[in-house]
C-alpha positions in Angstrom: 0.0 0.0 0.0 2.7 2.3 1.2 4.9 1.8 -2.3 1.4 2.5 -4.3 0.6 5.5 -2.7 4.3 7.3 -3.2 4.0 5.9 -7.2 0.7 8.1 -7.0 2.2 11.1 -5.4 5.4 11.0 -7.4 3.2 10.5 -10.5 1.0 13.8 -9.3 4.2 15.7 -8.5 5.3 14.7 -12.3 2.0 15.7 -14.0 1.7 18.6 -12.0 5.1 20.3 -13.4 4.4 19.0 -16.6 1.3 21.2 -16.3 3.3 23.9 -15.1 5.9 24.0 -18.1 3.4 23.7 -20.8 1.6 27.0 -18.9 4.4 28.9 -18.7 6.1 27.8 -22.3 6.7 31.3 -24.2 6.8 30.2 -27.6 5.0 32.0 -30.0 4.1 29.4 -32.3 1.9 27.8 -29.4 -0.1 31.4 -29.2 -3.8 31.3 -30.3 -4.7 34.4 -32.1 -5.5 36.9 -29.6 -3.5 35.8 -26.4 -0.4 37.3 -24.8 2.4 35.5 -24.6 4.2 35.7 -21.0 5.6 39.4 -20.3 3.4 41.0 -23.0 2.0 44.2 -22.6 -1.6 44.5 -21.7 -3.9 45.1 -24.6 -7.8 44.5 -26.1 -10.9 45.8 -25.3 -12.4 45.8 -21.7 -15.5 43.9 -21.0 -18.3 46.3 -20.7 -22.3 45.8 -19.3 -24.9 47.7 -21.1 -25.1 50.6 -18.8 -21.2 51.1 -19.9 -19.7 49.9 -16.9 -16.7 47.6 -17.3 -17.1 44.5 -16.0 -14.4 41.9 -14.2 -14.6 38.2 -12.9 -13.2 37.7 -9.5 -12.6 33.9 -9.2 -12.6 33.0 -5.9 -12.8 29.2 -3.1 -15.2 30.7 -0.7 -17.9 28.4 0.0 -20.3 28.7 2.9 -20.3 31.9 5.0 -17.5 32.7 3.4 -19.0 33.1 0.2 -22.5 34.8 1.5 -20.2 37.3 3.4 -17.9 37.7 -0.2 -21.2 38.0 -2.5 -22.4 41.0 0.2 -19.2 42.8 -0.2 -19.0 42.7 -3.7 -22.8 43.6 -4.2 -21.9 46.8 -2.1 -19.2 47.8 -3.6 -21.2 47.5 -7.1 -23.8 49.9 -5.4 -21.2 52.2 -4.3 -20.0 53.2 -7.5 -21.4 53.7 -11.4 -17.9 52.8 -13.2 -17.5 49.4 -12.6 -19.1 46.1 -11.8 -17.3 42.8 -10.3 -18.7 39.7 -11.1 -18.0 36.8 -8.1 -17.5 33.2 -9.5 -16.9 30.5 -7.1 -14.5 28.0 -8.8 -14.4 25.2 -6.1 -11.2 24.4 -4.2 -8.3 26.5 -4.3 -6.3 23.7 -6.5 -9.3 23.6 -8.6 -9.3 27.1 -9.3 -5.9 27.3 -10.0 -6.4 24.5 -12.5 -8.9 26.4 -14.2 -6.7 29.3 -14.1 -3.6 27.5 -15.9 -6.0 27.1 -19.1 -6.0 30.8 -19.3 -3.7 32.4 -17.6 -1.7 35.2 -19.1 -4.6 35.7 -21.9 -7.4 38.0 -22.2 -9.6 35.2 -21.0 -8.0 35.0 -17.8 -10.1 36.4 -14.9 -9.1 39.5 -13.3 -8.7 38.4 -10.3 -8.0 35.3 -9.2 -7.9 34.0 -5.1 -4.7 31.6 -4.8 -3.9 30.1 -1.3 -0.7 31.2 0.3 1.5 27.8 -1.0 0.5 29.2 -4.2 2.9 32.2 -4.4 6.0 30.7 -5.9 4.1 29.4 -8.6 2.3 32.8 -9.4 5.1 34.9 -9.1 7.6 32.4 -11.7 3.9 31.7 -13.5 4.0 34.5 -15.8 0.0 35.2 -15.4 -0.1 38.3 -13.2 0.8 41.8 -12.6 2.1 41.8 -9.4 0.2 44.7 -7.3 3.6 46.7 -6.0 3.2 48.4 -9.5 -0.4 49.7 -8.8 1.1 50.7 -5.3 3.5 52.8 -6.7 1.3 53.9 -9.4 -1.1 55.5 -7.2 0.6 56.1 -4.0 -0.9 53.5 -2.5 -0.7 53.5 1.6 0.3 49.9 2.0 2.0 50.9 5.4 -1.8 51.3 7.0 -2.1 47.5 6.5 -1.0 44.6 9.1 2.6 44.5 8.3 3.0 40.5 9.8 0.3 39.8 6.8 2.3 41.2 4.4 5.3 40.2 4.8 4.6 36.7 3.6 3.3 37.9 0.4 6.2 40.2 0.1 9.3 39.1 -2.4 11.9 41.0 -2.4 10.7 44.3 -1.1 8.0 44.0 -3.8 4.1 42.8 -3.0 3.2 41.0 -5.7 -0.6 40.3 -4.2 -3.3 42.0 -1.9 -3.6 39.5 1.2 -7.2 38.7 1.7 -8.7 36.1 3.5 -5.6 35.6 6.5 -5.2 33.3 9.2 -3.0 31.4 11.4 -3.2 28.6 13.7 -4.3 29.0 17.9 -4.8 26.1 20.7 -8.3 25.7 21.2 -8.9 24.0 24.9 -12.0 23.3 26.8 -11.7 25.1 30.2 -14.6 22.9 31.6 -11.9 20.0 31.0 -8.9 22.1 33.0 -11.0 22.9 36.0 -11.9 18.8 36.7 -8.1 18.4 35.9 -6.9 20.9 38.8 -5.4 23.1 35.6 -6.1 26.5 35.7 -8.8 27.1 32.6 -7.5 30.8 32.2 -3.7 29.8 31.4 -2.7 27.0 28.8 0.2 25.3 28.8 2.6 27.3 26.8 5.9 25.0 25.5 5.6 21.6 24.5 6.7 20.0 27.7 4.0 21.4 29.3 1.5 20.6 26.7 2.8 17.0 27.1 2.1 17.5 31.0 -1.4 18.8 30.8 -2.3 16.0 28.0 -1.2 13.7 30.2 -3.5 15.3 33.8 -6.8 15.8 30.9 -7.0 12.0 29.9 -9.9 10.7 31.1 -11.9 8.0 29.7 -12.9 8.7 26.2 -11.2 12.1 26.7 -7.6 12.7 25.1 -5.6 15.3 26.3 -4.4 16.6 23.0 -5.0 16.6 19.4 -3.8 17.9 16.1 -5.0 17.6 12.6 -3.0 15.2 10.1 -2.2 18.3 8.4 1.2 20.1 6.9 0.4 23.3 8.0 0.4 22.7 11.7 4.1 21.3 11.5 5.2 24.3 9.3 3.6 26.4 12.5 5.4 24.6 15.0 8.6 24.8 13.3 8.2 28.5 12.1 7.3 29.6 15.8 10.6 28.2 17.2 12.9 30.0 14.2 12.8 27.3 12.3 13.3 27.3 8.2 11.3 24.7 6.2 13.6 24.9 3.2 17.0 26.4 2.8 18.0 29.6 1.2 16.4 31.0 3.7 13.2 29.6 3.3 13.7 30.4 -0.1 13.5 34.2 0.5 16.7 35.1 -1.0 17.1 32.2 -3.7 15.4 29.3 -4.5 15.5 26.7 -2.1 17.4 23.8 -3.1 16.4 21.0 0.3 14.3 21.2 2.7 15.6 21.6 5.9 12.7 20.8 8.1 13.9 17.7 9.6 16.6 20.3 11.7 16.3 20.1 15.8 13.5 22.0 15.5 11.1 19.5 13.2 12.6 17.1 15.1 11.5 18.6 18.3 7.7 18.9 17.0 7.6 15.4 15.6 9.3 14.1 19.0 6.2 15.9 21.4 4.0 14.2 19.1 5.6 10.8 19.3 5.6 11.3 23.2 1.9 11.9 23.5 0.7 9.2 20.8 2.9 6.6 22.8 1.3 7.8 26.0 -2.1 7.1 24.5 -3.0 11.2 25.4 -2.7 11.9 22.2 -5.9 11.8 19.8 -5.4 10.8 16.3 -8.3 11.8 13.7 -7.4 12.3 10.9 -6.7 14.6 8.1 -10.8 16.2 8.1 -11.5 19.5 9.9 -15.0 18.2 10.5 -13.8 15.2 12.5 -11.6 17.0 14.6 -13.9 19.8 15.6 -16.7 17.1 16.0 -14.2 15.5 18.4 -13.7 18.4 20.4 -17.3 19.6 20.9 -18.4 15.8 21.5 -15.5 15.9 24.8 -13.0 13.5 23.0 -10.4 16.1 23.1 -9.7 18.4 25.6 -6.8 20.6 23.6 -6.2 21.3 19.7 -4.7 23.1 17.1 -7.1 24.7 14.9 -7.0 27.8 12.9 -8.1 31.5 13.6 -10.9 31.0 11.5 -12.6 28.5 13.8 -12.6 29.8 16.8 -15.9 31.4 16.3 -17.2 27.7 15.4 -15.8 26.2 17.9 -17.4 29.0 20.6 -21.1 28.6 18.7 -21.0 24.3 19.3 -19.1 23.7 22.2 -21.7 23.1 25.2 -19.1 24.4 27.5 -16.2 27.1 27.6 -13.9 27.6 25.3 -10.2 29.0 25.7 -8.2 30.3 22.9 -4.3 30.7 23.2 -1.1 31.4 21.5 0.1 27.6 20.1 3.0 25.9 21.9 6.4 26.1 21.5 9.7 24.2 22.3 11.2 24.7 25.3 14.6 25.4 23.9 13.8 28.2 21.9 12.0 31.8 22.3 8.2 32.0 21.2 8.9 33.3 17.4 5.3 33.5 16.2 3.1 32.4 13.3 3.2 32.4 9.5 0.3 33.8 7.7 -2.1 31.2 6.3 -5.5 31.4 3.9 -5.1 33.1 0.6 -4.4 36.2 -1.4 -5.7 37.7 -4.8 -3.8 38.2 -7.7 -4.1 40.7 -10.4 -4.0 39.0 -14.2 -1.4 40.2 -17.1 -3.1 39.6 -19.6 -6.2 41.8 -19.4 -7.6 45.1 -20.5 -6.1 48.0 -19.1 -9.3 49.3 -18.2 -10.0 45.8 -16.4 -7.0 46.2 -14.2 -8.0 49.5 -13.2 -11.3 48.0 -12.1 -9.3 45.2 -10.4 -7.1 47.6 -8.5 -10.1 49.5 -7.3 -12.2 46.3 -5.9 -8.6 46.0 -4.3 -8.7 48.9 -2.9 -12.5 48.7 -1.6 -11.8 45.9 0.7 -8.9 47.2 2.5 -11.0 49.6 3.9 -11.9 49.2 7.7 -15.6 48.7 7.2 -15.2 46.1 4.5 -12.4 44.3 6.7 -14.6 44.7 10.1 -17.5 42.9 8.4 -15.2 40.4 6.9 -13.7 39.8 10.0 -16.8 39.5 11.9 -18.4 37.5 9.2 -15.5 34.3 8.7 -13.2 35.0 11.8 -10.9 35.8 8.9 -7.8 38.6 10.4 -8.7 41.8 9.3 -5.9 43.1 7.1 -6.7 46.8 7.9 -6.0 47.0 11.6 -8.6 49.8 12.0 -11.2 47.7 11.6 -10.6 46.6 15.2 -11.6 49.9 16.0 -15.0 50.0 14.4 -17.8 49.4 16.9 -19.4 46.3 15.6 -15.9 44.9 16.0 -15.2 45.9 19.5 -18.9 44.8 20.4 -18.2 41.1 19.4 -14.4 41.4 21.5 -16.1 42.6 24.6 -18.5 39.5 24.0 -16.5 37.0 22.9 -12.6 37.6 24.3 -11.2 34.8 22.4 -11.6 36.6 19.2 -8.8 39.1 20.0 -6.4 36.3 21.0 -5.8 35.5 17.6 -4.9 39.2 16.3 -2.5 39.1 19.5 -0.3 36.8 19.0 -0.5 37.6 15.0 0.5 40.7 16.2 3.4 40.0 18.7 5.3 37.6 16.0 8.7 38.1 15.6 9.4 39.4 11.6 12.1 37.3 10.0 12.5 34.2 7.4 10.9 31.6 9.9 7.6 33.4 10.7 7.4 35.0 7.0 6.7 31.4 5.1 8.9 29.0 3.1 8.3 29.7 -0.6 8.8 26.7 -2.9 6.8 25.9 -6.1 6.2 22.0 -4.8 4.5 23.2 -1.1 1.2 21.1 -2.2 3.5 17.7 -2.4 5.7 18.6 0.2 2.8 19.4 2.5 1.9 15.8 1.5 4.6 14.2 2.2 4.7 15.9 6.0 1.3 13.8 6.5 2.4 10.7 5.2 5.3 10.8 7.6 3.3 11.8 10.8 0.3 8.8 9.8 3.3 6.2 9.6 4.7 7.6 12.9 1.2 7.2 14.6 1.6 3.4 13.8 4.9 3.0 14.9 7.7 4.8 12.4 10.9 6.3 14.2 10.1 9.8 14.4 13.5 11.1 13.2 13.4 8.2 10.4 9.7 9.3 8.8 10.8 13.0 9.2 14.0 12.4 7.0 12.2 10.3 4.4 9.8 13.3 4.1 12.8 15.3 3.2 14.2 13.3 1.0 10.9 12.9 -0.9 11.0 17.4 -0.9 14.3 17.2 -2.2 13.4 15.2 -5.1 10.2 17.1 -5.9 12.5 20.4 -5.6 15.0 18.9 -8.0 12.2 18.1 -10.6 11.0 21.7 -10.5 14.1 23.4 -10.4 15.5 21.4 -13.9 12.0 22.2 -15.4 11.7 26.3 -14.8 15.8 26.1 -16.1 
């Protein structure tokens, strides 16, 4: 089983940057009439209603509240103006929008807009498809300094932003304080590094009851690593080259996969599984007393729980100083290929939901960060804090991470396969791997996926 399933993921990984060559191949002989080849100026006509107005698609992976809250936006910001109109398309998943995109991308088809989740980056930015948004910063003297610098700074390259963060989040600890006070653990502090997160795991098994849990999910290692200074990949984190190795299995992956391997043994850890669902179901059912979740459940986990929840910063290693977190969700992109006219209309939308209000009711809405920290001075905003304190925990320690190559997020073209192979690695330590030994393989198996891209883009 184990050999069939890395066949499959080597033959994604392969297919995948196959896809990626054939999207990003300049030659002009493969051009339909019409299209723009990659680095081509922007030409055509705009897309235009009847009334005159010109007219965008925003392609977007918001589904659920999400996407009521993202159709309200848009509607108001249709009624708030008589130039332009946006037009929201849901596209399914973020890999399946950026499927779709790949079959137009850098054309006049493309959308003009497009929402790509935050592993995404290195593949936009080497893709070709988009005009990266520092040039409309500069253009029109764009404030970008009024916006929550530890947001931007993962979608920052060089000095230059190539996107407008949107939807933002990052990981917390979400503990039942019900559970601490029958365990003689005080419900207002949790435990903080990982040996005390291995202690209280331990004092909050009770029954059917685990002590802690965490979702068979890449993104929670990459946290646990980044908030002890930790690089996923090398060239630090591929911020000032592209990374050549990972370089996750260092003391400090090590460290995360070792706490796990500790609680798992000590049957206070709860495995299940890789779906959100089950884990939250877990939680609110009293089969977990601690877990990692991300800012944008908190509210969730508040509305089902039938008993008090806590919210805190997630752990870190003893070792090492509290760095932080690295910004999760997803950004929007502005397309190359388009009319002039239609990027203007893009930059404006942009513009629209940076603004406080917008970002208040977004933030209110999803439990999304609000990338405009004057939202969380608007009054529906500091209504909902006074109500629910937990809210503000997560724009806290968002707030009080540490800048630097660690907490600003690995870039590397192959995160989607890397990320895979991090949860093959923790599901074969969970039945029994050495922790060290299925850390290293997932490196290896990085490496070679690295490789692969690296040869392709030369």
């Amino acid at each position: 089983m184990r050999k069939t399933v890395k066949l499959m993921l080597l033959f994604l990984t392969i297919i995948s940057l196959a896809v990626l060559a054939a999207c990003t191949n300049s030659d002009s002989s493969t051009k339909e009439e019409g299209t723009k080849g990659e680095g081509e100026d922007t030409k055509g006509e705009a897309t235009k209603t009847e009334d005159g107005k010109v007219s965008i698609e925003f392609w977007h992976a918001m589904s659920g509240t999400g996407q009521t809250s993202l159709d309200e936006i848009v509607a108001n910001f249709n009624e708030s103006q008589d130039k332009y109109e946006v037009k929201a398309e849901f596209q399914g998943t973020y890999e399946e929008s950026l499927t779709k995109l790949r079959s137009v991308g850098g054309t006049k088809d493309a959308p003009a807009i497009t929402q790509v989740f935050e592993i995404g980056t290195k593949y936009m930015i080497d893709s070709g498809y988009i005009e990266p948004i520092q040039k409309f910063i500069d253009k029109n003297d764009f404030n970008a300094d009024e916006l929550e610098q530890n947001i931007l700074n993962y979608y920052k390259v060089d000095g230059e932003l190539y996107s407008m963060p949107f939807n933002s989040s990052t990981p917390v600890m979400i503990y039942n304080k019900e559970a601490f006070k029958e365990a003689g653990l005080d419900p207002e502090k949790a435990p903080e590094t990982f040996s005390e997160v291995i202690d209280a795991a331990a004092k909050l098994k009770k029954g059917e009851m685990y002590g802690f849990s965490m979702l068979t999910y890449g993104w929670f290692f990459e946290q646990l690593l980044a908030t002890q200074g930790g690089d996923y990949v090398n060239e630090n984190n591929g911020r000032t080259g592209d990374a050549t190795e990972a370089t996750f299995n260092n003391d400090e992956g090590r460290r995360v996969f070792e706490t796990l391997n500790t609680m798992n043994k000590a049957e206070t850890f709860g495995n299940f599984g890789t779906n959100w669902d089950d884990i939250r179901a877990a939680f609110a059912s009293k089969k977990v007393a601690m877990y990692l979740d991300s800012s944008a459940g908190v509210a969730g986990a508040i509305e089902t729980a039938p008993f008090e929840v806590g919210v805190a910063y997630i752990p870190y290693a003893d070792e090492v100083k509290r760095n932080g977190v690295v910004i999760g969700g997803a950004s929007l992109w502005m397309s190359k290929g388009i009319a002039e006219e239609e990027q203007d209309a893009a930059w404006e939308f942009m513009q629209y939901l940076t603004t406080p209000e917008v970002q208040a009711k977004w933030h209110l809405d999803t439990g999304y960060f609000a990338i405009n920290p004057k939202a969380y001075d608007e009054e529906n905003v500091k209504e909902k804090w006074a109500e629910f304190p937990q809210y503000k925990v997560t724009v806290d320690q968002l707030q009080d991470t540490v800048p630097g190559y660690a907490t600003q997020g690995a870039l590397i073209s192959v995160f989607p396969e890397s990320r895979q192979q991090i949860v093959t690695a923790l599901e074969d330590m969970y039945q029994g791997k050495d922790p060290a030994e299925a850390l290293d393989q997932a490196a290896e198996e990085t490496n070679r996926a690295i490789e692969v891209a690296n040869k392709t883009k030369q």
